[in-house]
BAGU-220167 format. One record per residue (C-alpha): residue number from 1; residue in one letter; x, y, z. Coordinates in steps of 0.05 Angstrom, whole numbers. Example, Ala and Ser with C-alpha at 12.3 -4.5 7.8 and 13.67 -1.06 7.14 Angstrom:
% residues 2
pt k = 1&r = A&px = 246&py = -90&pz = 156
pt k = 2&r = S&px = 273&py = -21&pz = 143
This chain:
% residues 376
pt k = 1&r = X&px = -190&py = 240&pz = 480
pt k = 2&r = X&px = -226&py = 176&pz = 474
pt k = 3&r = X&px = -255&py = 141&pz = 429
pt k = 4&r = X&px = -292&py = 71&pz = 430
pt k = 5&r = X&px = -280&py = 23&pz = 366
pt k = 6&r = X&px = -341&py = -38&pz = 358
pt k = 7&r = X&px = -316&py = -90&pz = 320
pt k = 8&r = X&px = -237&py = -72&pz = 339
pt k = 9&r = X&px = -221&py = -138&pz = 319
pt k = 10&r = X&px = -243&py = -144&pz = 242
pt k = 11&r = X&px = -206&py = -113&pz = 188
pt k = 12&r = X&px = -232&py = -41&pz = 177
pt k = 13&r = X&px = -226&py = -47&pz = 264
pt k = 14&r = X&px = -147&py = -65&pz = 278
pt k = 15&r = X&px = -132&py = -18&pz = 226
pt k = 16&r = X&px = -175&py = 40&pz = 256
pt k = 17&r = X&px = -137&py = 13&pz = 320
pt k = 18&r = X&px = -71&py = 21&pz = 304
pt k = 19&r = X&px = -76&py = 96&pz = 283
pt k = 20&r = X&px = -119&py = 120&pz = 334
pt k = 21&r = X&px = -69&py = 98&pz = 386
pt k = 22&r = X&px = -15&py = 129&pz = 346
pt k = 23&r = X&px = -48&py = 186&pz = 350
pt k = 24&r = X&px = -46&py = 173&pz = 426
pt k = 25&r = X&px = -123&py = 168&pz = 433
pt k = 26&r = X&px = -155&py = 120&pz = 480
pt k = 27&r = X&px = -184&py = 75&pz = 452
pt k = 28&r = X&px = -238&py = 29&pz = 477
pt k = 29&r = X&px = -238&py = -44&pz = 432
pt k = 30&r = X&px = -304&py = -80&pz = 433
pt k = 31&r = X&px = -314&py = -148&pz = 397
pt k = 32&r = X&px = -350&py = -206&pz = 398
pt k = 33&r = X&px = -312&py = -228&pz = 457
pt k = 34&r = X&px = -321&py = -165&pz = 499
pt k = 35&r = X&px = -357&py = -176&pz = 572
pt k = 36&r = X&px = -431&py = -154&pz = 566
pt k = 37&r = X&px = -424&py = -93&pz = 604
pt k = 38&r = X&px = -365&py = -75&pz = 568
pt k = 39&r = X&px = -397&py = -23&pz = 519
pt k = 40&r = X&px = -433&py = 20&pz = 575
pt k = 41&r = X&px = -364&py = 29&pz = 609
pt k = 42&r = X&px = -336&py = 37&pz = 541
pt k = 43&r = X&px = -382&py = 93&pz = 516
pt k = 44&r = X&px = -383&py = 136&pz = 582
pt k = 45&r = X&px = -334&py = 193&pz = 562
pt k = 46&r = X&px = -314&py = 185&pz = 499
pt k = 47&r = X&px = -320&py = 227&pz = 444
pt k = 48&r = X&px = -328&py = 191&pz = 387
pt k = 49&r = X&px = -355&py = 115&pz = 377
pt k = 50&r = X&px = -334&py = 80&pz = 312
pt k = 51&r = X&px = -386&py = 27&pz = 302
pt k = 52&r = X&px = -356&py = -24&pz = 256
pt k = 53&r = X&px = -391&py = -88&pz = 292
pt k = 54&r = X&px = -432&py = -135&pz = 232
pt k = 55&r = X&px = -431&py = -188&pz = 189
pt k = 56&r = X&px = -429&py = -204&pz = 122
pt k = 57&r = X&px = -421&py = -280&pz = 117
pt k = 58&r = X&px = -470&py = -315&pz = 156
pt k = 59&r = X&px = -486&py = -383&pz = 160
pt k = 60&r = X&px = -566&py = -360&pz = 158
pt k = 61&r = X&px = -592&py = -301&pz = 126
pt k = 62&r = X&px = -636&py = -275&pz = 190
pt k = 63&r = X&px = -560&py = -268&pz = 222
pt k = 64&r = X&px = -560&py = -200&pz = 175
pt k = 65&r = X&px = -612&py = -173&pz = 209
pt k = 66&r = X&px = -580&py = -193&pz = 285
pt k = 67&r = X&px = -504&py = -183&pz = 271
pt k = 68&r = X&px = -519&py = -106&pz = 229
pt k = 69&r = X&px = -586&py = -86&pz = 267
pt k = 70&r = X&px = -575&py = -121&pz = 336
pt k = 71&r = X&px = -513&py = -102&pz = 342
pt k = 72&r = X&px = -529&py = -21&pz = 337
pt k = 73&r = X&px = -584&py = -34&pz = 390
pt k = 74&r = X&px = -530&py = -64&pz = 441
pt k = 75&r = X&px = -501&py = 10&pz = 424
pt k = 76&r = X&px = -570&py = 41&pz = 434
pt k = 77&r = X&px = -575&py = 16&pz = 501
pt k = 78&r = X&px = -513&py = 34&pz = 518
pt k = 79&r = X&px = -525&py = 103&pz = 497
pt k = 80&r = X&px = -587&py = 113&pz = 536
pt k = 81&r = X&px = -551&py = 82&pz = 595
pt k = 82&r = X&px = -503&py = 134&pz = 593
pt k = 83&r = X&px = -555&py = 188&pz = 587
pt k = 84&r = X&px = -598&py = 162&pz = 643
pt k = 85&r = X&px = -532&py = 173&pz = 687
pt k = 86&r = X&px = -540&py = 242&pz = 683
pt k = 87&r = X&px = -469&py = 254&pz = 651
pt k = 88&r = X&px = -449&py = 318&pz = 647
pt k = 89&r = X&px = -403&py = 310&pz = 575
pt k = 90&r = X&px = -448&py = 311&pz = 513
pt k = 91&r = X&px = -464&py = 236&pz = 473
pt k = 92&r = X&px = -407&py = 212&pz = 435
pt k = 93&r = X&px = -413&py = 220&pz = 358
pt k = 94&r = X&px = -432&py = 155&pz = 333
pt k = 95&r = X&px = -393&py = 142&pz = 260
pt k = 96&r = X&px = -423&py = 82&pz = 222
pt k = 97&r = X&px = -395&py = 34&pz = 180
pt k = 98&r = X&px = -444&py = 25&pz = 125
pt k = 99&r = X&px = -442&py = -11&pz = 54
pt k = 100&r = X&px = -460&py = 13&pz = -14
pt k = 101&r = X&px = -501&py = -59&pz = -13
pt k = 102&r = X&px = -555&py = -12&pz = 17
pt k = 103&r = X&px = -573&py = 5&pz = -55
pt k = 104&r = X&px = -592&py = -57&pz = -63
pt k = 105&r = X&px = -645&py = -114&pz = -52
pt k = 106&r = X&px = -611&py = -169&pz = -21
pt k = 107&r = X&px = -611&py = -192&pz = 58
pt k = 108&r = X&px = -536&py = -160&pz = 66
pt k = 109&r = X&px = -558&py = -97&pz = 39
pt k = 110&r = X&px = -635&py = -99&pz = 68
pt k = 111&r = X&px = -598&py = -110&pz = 144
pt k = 112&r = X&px = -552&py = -57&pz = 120
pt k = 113&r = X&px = -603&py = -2&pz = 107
pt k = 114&r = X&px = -645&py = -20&pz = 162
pt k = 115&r = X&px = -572&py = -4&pz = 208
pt k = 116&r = X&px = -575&py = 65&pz = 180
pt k = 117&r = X&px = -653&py = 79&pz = 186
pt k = 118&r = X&px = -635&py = 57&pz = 258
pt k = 119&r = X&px = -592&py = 105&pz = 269
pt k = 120&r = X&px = -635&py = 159&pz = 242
pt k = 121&r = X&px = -688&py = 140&pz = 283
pt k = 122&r = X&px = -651&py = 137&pz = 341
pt k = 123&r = X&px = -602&py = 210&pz = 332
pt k = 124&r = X&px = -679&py = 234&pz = 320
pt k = 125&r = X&px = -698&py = 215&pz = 387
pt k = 126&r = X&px = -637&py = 232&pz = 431
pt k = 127&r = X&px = -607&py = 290&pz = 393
pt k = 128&r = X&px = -543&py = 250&pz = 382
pt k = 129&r = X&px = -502&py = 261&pz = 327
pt k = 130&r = X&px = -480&py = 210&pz = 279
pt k = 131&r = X&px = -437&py = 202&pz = 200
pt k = 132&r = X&px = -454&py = 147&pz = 167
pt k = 133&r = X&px = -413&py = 126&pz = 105
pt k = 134&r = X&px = -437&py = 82&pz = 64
pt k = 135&r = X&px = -371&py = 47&pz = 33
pt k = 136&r = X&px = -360&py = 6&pz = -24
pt k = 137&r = X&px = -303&py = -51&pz = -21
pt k = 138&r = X&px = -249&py = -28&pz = 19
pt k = 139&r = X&px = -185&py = -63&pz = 2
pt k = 140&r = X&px = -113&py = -63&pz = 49
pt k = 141&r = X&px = -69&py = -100&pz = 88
pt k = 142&r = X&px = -105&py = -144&pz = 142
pt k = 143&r = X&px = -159&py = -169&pz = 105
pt k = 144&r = X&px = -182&py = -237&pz = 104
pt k = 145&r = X&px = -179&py = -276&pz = 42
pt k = 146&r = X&px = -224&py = -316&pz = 1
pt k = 147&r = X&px = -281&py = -277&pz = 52
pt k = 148&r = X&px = -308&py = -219&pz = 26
pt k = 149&r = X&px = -255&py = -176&pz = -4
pt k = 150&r = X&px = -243&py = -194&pz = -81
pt k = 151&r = X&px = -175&py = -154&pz = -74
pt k = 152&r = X&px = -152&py = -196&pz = -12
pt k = 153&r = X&px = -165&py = -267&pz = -46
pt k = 154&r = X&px = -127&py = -243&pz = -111
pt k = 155&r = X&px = -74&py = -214&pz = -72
pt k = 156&r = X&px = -68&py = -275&pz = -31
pt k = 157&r = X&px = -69&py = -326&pz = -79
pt k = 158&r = X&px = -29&py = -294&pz = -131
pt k = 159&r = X&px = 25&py = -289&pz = -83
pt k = 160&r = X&px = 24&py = -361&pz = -73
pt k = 161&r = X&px = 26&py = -377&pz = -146
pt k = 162&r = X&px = -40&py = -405&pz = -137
pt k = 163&r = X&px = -104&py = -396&pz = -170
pt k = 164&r = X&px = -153&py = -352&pz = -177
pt k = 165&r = X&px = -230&py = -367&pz = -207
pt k = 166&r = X&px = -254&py = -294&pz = -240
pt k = 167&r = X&px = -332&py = -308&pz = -251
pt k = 168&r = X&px = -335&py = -252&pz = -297
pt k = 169&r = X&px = -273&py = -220&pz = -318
pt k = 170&r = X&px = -323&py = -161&pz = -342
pt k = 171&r = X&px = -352&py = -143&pz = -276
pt k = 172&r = X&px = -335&py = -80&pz = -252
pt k = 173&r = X&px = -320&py = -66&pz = -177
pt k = 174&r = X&px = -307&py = 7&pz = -141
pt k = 175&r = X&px = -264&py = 2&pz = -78
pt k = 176&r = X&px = -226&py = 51&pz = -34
pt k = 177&r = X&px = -163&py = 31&pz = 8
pt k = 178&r = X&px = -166&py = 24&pz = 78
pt k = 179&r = X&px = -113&py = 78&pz = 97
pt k = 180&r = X&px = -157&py = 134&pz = 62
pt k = 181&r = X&px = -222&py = 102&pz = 107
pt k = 182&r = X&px = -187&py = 111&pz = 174
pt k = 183&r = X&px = -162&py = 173&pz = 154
pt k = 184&r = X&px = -227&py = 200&pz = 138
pt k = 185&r = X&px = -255&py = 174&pz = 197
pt k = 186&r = X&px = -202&py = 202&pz = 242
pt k = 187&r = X&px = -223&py = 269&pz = 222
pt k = 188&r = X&px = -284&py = 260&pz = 268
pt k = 189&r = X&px = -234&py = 267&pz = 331
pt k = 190&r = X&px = -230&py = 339&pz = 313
pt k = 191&r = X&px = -292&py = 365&pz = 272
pt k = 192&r = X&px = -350&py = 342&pz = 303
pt k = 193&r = X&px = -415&py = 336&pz = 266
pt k = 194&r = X&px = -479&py = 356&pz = 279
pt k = 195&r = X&px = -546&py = 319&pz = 275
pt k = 196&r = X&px = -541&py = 263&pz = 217
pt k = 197&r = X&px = -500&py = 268&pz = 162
pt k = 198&r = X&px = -469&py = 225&pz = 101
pt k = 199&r = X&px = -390&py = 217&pz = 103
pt k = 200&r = X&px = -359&py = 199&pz = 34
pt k = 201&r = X&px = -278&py = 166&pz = 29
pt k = 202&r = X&px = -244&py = 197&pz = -25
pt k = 203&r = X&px = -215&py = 175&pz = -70
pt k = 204&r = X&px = -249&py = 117&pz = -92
pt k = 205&r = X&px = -224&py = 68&pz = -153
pt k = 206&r = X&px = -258&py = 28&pz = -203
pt k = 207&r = X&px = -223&py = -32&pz = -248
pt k = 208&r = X&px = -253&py = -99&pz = -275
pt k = 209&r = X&px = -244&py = -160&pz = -241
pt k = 210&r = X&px = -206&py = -179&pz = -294
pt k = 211&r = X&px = -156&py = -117&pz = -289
pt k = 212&r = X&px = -154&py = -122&pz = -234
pt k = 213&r = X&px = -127&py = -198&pz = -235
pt k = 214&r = X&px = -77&py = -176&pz = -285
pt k = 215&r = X&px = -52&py = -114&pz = -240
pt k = 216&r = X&px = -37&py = -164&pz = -189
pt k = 217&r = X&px = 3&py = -215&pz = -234
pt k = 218&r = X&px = 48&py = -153&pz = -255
pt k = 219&r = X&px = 69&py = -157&pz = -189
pt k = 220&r = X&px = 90&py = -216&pz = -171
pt k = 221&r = X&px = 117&py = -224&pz = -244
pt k = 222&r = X&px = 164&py = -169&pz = -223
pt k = 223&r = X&px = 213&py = -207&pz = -192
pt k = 224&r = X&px = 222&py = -235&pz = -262
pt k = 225&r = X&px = 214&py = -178&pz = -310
pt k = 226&r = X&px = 247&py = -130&pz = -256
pt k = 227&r = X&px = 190&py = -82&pz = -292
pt k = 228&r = X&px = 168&py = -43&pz = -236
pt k = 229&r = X&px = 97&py = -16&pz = -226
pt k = 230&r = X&px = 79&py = 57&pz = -235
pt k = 231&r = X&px = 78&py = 85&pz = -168
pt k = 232&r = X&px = 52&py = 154&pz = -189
pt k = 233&r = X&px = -16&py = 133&pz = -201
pt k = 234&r = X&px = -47&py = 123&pz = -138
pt k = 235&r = X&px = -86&py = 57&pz = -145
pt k = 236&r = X&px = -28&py = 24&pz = -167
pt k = 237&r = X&px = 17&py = 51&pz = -106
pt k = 238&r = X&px = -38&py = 24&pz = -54
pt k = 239&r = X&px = -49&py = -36&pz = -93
pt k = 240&r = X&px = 22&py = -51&pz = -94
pt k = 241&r = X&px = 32&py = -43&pz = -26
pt k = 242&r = X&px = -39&py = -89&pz = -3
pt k = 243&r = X&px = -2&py = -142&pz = -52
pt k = 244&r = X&px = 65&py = -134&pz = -18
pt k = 245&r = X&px = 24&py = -140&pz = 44
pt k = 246&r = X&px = 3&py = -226&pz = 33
pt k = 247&r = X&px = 75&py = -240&pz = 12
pt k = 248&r = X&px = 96&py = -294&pz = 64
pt k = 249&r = X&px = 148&py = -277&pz = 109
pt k = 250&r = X&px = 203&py = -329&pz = 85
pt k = 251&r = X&px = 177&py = -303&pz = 11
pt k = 252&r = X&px = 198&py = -231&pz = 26
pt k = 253&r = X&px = 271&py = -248&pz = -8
pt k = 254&r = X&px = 285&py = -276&pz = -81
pt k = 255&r = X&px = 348&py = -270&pz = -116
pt k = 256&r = X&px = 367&py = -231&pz = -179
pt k = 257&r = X&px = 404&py = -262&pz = -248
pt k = 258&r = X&px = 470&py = -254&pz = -240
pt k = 259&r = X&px = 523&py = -245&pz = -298
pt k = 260&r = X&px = 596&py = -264&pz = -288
pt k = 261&r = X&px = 654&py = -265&pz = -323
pt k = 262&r = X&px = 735&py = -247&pz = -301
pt k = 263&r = X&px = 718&py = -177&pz = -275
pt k = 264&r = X&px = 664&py = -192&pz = -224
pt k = 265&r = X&px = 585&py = -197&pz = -228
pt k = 266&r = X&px = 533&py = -150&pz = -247
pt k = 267&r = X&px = 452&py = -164&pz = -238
pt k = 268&r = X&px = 396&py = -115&pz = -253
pt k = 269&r = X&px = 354&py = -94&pz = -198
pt k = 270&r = X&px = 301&py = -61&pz = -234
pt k = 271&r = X&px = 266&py = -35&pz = -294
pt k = 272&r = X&px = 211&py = 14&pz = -320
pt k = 273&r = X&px = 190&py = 56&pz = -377
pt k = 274&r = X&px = 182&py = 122&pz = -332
pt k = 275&r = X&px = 254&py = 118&pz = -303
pt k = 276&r = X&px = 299&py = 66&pz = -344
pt k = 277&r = X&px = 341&py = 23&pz = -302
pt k = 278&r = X&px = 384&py = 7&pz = -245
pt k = 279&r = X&px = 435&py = -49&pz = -238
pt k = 280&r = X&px = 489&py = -68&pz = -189
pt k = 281&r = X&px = 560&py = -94&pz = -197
pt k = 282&r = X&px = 619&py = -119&pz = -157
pt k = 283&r = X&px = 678&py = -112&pz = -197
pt k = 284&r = X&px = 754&py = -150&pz = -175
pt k = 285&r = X&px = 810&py = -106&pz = -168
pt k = 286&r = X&px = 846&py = -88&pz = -221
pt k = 287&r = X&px = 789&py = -98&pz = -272
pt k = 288&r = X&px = 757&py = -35&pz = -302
pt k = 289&r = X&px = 687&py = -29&pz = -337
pt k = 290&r = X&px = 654&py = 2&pz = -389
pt k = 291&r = X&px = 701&py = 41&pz = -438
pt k = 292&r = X&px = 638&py = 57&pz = -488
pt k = 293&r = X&px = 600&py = 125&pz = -496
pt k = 294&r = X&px = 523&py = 134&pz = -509
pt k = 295&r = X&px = 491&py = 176&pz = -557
pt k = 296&r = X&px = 430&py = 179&pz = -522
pt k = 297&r = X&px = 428&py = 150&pz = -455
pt k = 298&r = X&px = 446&py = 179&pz = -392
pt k = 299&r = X&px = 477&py = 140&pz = -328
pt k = 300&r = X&px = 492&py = 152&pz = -261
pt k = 301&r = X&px = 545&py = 111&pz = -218
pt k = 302&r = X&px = 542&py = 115&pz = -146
pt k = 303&r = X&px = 599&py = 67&pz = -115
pt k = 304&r = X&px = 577&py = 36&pz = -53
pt k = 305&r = X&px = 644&py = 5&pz = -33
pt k = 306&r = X&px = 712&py = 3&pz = -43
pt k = 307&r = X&px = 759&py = 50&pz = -91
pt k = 308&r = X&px = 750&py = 80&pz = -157
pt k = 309&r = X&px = 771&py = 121&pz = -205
pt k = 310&r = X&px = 717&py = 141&pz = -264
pt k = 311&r = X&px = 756&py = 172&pz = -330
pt k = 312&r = X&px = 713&py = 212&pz = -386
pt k = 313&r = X&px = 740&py = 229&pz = -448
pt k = 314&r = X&px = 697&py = 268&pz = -510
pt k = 315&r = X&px = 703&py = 225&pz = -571
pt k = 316&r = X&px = 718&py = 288&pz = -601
pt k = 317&r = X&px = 780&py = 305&pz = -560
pt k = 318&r = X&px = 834&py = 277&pz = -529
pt k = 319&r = X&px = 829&py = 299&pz = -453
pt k = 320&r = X&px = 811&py = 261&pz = -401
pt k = 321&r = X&px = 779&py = 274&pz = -337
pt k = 322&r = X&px = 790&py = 237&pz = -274
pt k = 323&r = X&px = 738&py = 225&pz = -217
pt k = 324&r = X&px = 760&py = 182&pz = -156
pt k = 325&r = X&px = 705&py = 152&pz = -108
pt k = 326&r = X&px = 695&py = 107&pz = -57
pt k = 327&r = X&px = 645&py = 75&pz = -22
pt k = 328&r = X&px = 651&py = 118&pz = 43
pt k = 329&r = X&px = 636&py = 177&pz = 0
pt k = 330&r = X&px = 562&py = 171&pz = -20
pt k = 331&r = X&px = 582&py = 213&pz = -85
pt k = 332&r = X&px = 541&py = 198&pz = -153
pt k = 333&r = X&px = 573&py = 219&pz = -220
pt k = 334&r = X&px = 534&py = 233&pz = -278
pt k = 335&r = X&px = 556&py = 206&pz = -349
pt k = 336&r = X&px = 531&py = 245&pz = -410
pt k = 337&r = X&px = 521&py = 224&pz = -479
pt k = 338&r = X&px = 578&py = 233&pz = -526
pt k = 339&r = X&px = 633&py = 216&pz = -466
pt k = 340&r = X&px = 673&py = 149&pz = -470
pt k = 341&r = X&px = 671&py = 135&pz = -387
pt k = 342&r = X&px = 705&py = 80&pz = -347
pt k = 343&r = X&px = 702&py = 55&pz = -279
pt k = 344&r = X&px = 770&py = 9&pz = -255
pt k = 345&r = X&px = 772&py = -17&pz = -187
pt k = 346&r = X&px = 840&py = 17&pz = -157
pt k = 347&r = X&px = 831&py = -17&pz = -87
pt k = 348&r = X&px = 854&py = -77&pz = -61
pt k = 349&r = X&px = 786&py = -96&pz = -43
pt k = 350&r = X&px = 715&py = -118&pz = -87
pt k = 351&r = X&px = 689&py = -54&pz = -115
pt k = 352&r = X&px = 607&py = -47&pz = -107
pt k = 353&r = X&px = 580&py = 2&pz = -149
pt k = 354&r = X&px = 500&py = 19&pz = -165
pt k = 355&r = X&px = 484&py = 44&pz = -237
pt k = 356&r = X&px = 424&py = 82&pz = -258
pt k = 357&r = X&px = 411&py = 88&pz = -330
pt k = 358&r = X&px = 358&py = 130&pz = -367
pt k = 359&r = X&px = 325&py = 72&pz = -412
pt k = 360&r = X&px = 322&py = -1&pz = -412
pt k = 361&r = X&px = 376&py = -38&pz = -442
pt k = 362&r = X&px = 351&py = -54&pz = -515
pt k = 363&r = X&px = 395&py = -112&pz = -541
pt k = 364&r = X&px = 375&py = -102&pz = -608
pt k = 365&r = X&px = 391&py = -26&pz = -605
pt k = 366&r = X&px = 439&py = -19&pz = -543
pt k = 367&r = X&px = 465&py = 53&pz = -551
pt k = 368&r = X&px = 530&py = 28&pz = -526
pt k = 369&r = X&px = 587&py = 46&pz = -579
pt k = 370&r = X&px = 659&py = 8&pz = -551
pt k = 371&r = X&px = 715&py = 62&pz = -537
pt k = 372&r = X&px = 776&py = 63&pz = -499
pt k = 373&r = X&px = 780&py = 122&pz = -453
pt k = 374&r = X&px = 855&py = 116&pz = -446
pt k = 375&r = X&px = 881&py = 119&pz = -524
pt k = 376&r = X&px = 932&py = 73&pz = -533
């Protein structure tokens, strides 16, 4: 299959891009920079022609009308090239990129609707099919800052501890993520559509500008807080990961607070509300930890290297249990409230273990009672 991609090089375009050719279609990239004949060849067999080509920043206004208009007829022509060839395959399906700015008066949105009425005119004429989606601010990795993407310039900033200017925190903005737009439109390689019809990217998200500033803090407060975000809502998760995305490469690493003493070091890794904690320690030989029990809280210990041996004992009996690990094992053991537990180092080696506990460590209200395991 092939498909031809205008405006390959902008942000909805390399993204687009990148999955069509994953999906092992060929793809045809027009930009700015393309030869002039390059969209005739382009167009002649494919099946599907993504028309992304615009602008939305111009230096003067009229530009609307010549970068979002002209740009479609360049397609036109290319079109009726094709069909004055005499092909035998059927037109490509023409999917357009438009903007919800279409609702509205202005020259981006005035060029924008005129794009569409365009395209209606011309499907009309030619019997070629064509979607046209009409999106609102589409947010994801890839997308130039301090441009036209509100989400992009927060994300890039904020990871840069720099600042941001919020004209009105109160302003409300509806976006959808990039990954859901190219999915959407890669469903046009297999359904086609027939005559002109309105394409829709679900879902879409809403948020202030000033929640939407104070989402994007969280984040890169995490590395201090260790408070991770909630991943299950699905805003969050693609915001996260468009964040995550403007983190400089020699940023990408930060250390963790470290606590020592004479049995080794231990640092928390993270923290959240939904899932408690998790923490790592390397412990010297010899040196044993814990010897408390919870009345609440559950844990799990996992050791990632070396050798251990992890003892229980009710604090209502006297028998102890005995579980030895080590790190080539990849065991976890769970510790249940009401058990005094321990973990020594037996080897002759650092002992690594990762902990998982059911609730964040309150220090006012620890739920960690001090008991020897081994009475005696």
């Amino acid at each position: 299959m092939k498909a031809v991609v205008t405006g390959a090089k902008g942000f909805i375009g390399r993204n687009l891009v990148v999955a069509l050719r994953r999906a092992r279609v060929d793809v045809a990239e027009i930009d700015v920079d393309s030869a002039p004949d390059a969209l005739c060849a382009a167009v002649c067999g494919a099946a599907v022609v993504f028309h992304l080509a615009g602008v939305n920043r111009p230096e003067d206004e009229r530009e609307f009308l010549t970068g979002n208009v002209g740009s479609l007829d360049a397609l036109f022509a290319a079109l009726d090239q094709l069909r004055a060839t005499g092909a035998p395959s059927a037109p490509p399906l023409v999917v357009l990129s438009s903007s919800t700015q279409a609702n509205h008066d202005n020259p981006y949105g005035r060029s924008k609707l005129a794009a569409e009425q365009a395209l209606e005119a011309f499907a009309a004429r030619t019997g070629t099919s064509a979607v046209i989606y009409r999106l609102p601010g589409v947010f994801g990795k890839w997308c130039r800052p301090d441009y036209n993407s509100v989400v992009a310039t927060f994300c890039h900033h904020i990871a840069r501890d720099q600042p941001i200017a919020i004209s009105d925190p109160a302003r409300v903005v509806e976006l959808v993520h990039i990954d859901d737009v190219v999915g959407q439109f890669m469903t046009h390689l297999e359904c086609q559509a027939v005559g002109v019809t309105r394409g829709e990217v679900r879902p879409a998200f809403t948020a202030s500008l000033g929640e939407l500033a104070d989402r994007i803090r969280g984040f890169r407060a995490m590395r201090h807080t260790l408070l991770v975000a909630d991943a299950s809502d699905p805003f969050t998760r693609r915001l996260l990961g468009t964040y995550t995305s403007y983190l400089q490469p020699g940023d990408l690493a930060y250390p963790l607070q470290q606590r020592t003493d004479a049995r080794g070091t231990l640092a928390e890794l993270l923290k959240s509300p939904h899932f408690g904690q998790m923490f790592v320690s390397r412990t010297n030989p010899g040196f044993s930890r814990g010897n408390h029990y919870h009345d609440i809280k559950v844990e799990k210990f996992c050791v990632l290297d070396g050798d251990a041996v992890i003892r229980f004992r009710s604090i209502l009996g006297d028998e102890v249990t005995e579980h030895r690990l080590s790190g080539t094992d990849f065991k976890v053991v769970d510790i249940p409230p009401g058990m005094t537990h321990s973990i020594e180092n037996v080897g002759s080696t650092e002992m690594i273990v990762l902990f998982w506990a059911s609730e964040i460590l309150d220090p006012q209200r620890p739920d960690a009672h001090n008991l020897e395991v081994l009475r005696g």
